[in-house]
C-alpha positions in Angstrom: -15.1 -72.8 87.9 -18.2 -72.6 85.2 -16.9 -68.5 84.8 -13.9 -69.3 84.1 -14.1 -72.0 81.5 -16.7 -70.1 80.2 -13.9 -67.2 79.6 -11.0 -70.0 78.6 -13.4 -71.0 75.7 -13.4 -67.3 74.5 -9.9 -67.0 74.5 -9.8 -70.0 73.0 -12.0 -69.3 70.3 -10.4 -66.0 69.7 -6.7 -67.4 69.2 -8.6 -70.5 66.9 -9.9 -68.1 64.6 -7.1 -65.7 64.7 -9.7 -63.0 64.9 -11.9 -63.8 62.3 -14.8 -64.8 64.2 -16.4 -62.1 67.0 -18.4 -64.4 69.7 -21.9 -63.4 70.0 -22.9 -60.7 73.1 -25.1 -63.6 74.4 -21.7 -65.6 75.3 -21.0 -64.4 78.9 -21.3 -66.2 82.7 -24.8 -66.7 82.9 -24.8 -68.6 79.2 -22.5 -71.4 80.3 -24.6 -74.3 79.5 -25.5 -73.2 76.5 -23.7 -75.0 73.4 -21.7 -72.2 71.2 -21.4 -73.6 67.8 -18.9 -72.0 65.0 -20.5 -71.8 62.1 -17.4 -72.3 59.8 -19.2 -71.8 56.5 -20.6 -68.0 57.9 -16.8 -67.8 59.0 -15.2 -68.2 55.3 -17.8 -65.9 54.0 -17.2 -62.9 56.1 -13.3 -63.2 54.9 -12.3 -60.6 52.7 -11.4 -62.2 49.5 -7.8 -61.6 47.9 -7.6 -61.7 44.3 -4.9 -63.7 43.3 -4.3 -61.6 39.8 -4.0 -58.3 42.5 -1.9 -60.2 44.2 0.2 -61.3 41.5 0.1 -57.8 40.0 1.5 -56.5 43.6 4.2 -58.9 43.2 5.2 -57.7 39.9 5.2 -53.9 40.6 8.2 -54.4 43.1 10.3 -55.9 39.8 12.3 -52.7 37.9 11.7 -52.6 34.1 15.2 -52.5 32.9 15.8 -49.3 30.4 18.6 -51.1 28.9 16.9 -54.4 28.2 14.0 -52.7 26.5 16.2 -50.9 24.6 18.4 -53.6 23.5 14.9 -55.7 22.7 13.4 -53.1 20.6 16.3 -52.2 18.6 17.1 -55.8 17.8 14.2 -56.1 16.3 14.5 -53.1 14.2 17.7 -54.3 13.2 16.1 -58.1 12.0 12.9 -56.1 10.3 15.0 -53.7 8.5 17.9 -55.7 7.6 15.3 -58.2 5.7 13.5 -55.5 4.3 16.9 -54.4 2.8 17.7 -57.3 1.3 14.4 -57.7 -0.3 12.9 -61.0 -1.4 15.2 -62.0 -3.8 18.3 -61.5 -1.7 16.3 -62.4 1.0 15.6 -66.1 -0.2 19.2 -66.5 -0.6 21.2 -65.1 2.6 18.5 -64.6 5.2 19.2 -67.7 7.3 22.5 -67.0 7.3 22.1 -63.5 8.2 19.6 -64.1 11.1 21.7 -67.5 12.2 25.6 -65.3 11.9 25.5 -62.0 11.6 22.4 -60.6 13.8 23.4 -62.2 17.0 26.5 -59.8 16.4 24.9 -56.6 16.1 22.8 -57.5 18.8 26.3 -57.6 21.1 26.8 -54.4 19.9 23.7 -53.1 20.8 23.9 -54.6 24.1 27.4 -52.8 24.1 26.4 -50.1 23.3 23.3 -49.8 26.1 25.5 -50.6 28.6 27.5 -47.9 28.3 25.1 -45.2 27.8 23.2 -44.0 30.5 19.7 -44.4 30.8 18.9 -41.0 30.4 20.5 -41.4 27.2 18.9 -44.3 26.1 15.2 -42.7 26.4 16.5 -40.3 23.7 18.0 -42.6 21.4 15.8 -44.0 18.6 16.4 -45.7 15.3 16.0 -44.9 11.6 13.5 -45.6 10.1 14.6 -46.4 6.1 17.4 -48.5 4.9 18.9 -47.4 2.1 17.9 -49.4 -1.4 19.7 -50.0 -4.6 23.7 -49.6 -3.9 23.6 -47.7 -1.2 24.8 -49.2 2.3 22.8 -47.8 5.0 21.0 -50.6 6.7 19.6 -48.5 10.3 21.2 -45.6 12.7 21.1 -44.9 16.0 20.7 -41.3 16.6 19.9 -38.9 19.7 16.6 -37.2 19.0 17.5 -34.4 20.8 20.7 -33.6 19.1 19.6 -34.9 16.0 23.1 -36.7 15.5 23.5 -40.5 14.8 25.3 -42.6 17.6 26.4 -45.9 15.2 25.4 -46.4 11.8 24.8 -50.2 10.6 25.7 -50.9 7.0 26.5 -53.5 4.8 28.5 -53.2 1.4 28.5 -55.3 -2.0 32.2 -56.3 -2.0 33.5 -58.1 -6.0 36.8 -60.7 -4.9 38.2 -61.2 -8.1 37.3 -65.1 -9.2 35.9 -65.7 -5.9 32.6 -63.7 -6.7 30.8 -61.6 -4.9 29.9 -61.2 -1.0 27.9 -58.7 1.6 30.0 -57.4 3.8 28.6 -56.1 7.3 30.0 -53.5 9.4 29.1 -50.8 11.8 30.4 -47.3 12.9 30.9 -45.4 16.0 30.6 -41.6 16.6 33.4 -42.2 19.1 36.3 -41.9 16.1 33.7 -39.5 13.6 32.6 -42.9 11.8 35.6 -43.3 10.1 36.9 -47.0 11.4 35.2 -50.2 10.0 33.9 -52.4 12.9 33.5 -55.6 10.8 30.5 -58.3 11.7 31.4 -60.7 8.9 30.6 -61.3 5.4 28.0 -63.7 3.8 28.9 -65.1 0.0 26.5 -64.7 -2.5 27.7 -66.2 -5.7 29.9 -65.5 -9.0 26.9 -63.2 -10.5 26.2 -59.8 -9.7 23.5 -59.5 -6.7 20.5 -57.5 -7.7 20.2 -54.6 -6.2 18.7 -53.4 -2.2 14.8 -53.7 -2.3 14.5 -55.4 -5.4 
């Protein structure tokens, strides 16, 4: 009867400690009075320890980076950094709001557009210009293929006079699609009666 408590405790022992704790050799038959005590503390400090940044970092490897998504991220921002350095400070001061608040969340849709339908191969060879254009001229940023060399869509805005309205920016893109010849319109923003200095200035 002694033997075989003696070997129900082990069992026991084993499933309570799923493993983690290996009796001692002296635990057999012929030890059956003797008291076996787990030492829980010696138990926790044999564990192996799991890092929880490893563990986090496993976590995270199983999530796909999205080619489009850090395209459309890093071209955004191009297109706020280069648009404002365009305008330069004094036209800055006066529409820049208004640009950032109407007329960037636009082109960002066509970026996004634009990603979507490109494939990502494509994508990984696309880059963006690095110079707007200053004084009159319209050029705000391209997209271009660096292996080809040729520009995808060109971003540009244009100094339009109304007659006894004044003066506005108009902002527009093109498409390679129809040879950049059609005006895809992203809205205008007034500026006032008086001639706007020019780009950069």
């Amino acid at each position: 009867m002694r033997l075989w408590l003696t070997k129900l405790s082990v069992v026991l022992i084993t499933f309570m400690t799923f493993g983690m704790f290996i009796p001692p050799t002296y635990l057999d038959a012929e030890a059956s009075d003797q008291e076996v005590q787990v030492d829980e503390e010696k138990q926790l400090s044999e564990l192996p320890l799991t890092n929880f940044n490893e563990k986090s970092e496993l976590n995270h490897t199983d999530d796909i980076v999205d080619i489009h998504e850090q395209f459309i991220s890093y071209v955004s921002e191009q297109a706020k950094r280069q648009s404002l350095e365009k305008f330069g400070p004094k036209i800055a001061d006066a529409v820049g709001d208004e640009f950032l608040e109407v007329i960037l969340p636009k082109i960002e849709e066509v970026i996004r557009d634009l990603a979507n339908q490109a494939r990502e191969e494509e994508l990984v060879s696309f880059e963006v210009s690095e110079k707007p254009s200053n004084g009159y001229g319209e050029k705000i940023f391209h997209i271009f293929n660096q292996q080809t060399g040729l520009d995808v869509a060109r971003f540009h805005v244009r100094r339009v006079n109304h007659p006894r309205e004044g003066h506005s920016f108009n902002f527009h893109y093109h498409l390679v699609n129809d040879q950049f010849e059609q005006h895809f319109d992203l809205g205008d923003i007034y500026w006032a009666k008086n001639t706007p200095p020019k780009w950069m200035s």
